[in-house]
C-alpha positions as CSV (number, residue, x, y, z in Angstrom):
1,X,-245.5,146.2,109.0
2,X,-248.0,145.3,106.3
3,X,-251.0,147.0,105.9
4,X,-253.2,144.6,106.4
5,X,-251.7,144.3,109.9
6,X,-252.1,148.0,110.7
7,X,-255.6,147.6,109.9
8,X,-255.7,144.8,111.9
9,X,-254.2,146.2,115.1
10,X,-256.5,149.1,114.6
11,X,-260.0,147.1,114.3
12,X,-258.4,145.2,117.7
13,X,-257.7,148.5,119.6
14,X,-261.6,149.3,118.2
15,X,-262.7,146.4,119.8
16,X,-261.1,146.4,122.9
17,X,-262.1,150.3,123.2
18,X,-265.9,149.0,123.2
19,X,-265.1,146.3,126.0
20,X,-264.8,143.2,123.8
21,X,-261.5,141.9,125.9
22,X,-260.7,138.8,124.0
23,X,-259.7,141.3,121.2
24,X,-256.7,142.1,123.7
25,X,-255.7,138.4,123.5
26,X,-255.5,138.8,120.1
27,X,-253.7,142.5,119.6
28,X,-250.5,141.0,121.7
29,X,-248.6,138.8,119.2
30,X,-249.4,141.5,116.3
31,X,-247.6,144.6,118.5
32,X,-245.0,142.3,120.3
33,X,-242.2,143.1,118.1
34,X,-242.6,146.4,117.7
35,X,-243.3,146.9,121.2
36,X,-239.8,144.8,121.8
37,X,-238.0,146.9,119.7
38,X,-239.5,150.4,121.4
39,X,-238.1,148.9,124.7
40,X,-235.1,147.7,123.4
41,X,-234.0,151.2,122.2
42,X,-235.3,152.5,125.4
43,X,-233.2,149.9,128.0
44,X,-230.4,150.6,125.9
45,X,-230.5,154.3,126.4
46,X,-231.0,154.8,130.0
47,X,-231.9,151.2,132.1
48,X,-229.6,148.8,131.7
49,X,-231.0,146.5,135.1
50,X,-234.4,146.4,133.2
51,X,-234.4,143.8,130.1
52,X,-236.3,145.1,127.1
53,X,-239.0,141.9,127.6
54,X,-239.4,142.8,131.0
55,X,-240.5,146.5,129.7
56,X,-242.4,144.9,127.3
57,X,-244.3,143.3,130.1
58,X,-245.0,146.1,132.5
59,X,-246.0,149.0,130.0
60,X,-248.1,146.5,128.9
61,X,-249.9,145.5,132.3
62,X,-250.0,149.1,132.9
63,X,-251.9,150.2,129.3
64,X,-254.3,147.4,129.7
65,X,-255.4,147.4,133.4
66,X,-258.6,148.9,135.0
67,X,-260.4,151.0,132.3
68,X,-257.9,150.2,129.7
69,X,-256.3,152.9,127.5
70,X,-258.5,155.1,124.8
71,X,-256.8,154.7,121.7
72,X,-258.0,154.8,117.9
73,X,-255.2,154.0,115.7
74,X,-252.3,151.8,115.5
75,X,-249.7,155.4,115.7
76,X,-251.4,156.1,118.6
77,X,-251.2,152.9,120.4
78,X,-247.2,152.8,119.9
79,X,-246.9,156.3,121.2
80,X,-248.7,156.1,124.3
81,X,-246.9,152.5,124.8
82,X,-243.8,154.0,124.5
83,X,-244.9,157.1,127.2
84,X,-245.6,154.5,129.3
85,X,-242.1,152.2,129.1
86,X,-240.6,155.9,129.9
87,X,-243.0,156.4,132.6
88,X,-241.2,153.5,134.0
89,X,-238.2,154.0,133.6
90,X,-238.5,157.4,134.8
91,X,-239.8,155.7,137.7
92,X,-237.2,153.4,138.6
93,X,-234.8,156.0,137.8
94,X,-236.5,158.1,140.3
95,X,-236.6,155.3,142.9
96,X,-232.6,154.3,142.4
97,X,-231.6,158.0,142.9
98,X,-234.2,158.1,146.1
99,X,-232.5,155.3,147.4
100,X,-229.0,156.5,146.7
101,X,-229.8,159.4,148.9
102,X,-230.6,157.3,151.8
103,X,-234.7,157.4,151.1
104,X,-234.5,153.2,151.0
105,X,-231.6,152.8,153.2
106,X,-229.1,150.8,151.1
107,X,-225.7,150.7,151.1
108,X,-224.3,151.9,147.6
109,X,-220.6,151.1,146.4
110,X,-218.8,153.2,144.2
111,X,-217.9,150.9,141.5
112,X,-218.0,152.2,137.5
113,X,-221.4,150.0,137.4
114,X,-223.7,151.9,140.3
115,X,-221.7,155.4,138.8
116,X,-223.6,154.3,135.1
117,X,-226.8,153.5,136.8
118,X,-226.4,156.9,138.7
119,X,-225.8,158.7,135.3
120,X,-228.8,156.9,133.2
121,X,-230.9,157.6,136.3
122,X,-230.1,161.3,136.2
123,X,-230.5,161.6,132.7
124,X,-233.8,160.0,132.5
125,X,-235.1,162.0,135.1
126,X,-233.5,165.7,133.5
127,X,-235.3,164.3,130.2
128,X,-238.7,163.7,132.3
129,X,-238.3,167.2,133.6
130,X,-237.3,168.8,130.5
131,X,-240.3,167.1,128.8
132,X,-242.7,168.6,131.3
133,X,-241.2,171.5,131.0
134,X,-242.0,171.2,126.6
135,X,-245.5,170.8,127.6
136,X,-245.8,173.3,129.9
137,X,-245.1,175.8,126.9
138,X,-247.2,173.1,124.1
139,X,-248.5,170.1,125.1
140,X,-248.6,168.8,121.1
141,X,-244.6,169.7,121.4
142,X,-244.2,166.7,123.8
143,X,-247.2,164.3,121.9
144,X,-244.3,164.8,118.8
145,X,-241.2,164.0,120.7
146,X,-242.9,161.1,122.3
147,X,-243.9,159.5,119.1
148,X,-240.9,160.7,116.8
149,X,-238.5,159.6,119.8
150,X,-240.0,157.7,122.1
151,X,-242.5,155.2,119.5
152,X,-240.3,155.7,116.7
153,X,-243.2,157.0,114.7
154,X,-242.2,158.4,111.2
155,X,-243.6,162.0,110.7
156,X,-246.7,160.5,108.8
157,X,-247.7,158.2,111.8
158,X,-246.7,161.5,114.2
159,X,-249.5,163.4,112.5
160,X,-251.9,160.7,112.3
161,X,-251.4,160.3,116.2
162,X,-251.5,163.9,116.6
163,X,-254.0,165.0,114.2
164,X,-251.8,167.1,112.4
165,X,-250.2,167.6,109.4
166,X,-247.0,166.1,108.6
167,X,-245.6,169.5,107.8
168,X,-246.5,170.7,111.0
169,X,-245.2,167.4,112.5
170,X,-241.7,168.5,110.9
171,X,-241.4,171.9,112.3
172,X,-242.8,170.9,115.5
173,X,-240.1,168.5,116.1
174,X,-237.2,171.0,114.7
175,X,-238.5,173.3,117.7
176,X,-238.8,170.4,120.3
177,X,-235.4,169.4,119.9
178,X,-233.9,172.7,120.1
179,X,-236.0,173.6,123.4
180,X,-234.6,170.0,124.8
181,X,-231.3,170.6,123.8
182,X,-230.8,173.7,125.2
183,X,-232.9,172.7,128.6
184,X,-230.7,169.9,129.3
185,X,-227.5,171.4,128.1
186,X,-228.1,173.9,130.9
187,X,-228.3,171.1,133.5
């Protein structure tokens, strides 16, 4: 993305952060790509019933409604964009295994497509835990896996986001991997 549009989203997110809502009319064709690509990484992953437009949609209903979301800069707005498209998949992945175990009263087949659904909902659910459990021990552990995995961030837009150094970015994310990987190796 050039930089003028970086400055751009940012002076938008500005705007809309001090109530002038026709900004938000304006940020959406400037983040729609990115934000499609986020949600096509994250459909691909671990909701396959969800289309990556559809995501696209409902994280961004969900940033933008009632009081809005408190961002500052572009980094920032990607990263707590792309919490929320996990939020709902984690969600849905919460509801499908709720319903699997009678809590909506559906009959499930056993076919190899409701055993995949059944897998990616488990998964994404084990990552949610495992990511509460990361900021249990350091919240700023789980702000870097959620922009570095989640957003796609590079390290320099991590820090920006995180208000840290890219250095510290770095080792943070060496740790937060290891943590995960051993967490949900375990399960």
């Amino acid at each position: 993305m050039p930089d003028g549009d970086a400055h751009q989203i940012t002076d938008l997110l500005l705007q809309i952060r001090a109530g002038q809502s026709d900004s938000l009319e304006r940020l959406m064709p400037l983040v729609y790509a990115e934000l499609h690509r986020i949600a096509s990484h994250r459909v691909r992953g671990h909701d396959q019933t969800m289309g990556a437009t559809s995501l696209v949609h409902e994280a961004y209903l969900k940033l933008f409604q009632g009081a809005g979301i408190d961002v500052q800069t572009r980094g920032h707005f990607f990263a707590v964009a792309a919490t929320a498209m996990r939020q709902i998949i984690v969600d849905r992945a919460r509801a499908h295994l709720s319903d699997k175990r009678g809590g909506g009263q559906k009959r499930v087949t056993l076919d190899d497509n409701s055993a995949s659904t059944d897998d990616q909902a488990e998964q994404a659910v084990a990552l949610d835990d495992a990511l509460d459990r990361l900021e249990a021990l350091d919240p700023r552990l789980r702000r870097v896996v959620e922009c570095r995995f989640f957003a796609g961030l590079t390290e320099e837009e991590t820090a920006e986001a995180v208000g840290v150094t890219s250095r510290t970015v770095r080792s943070d994310w060496v740790k937060a991997r290891a943590l995960l990987g051993s967490w949900l190796a375990a399960e």
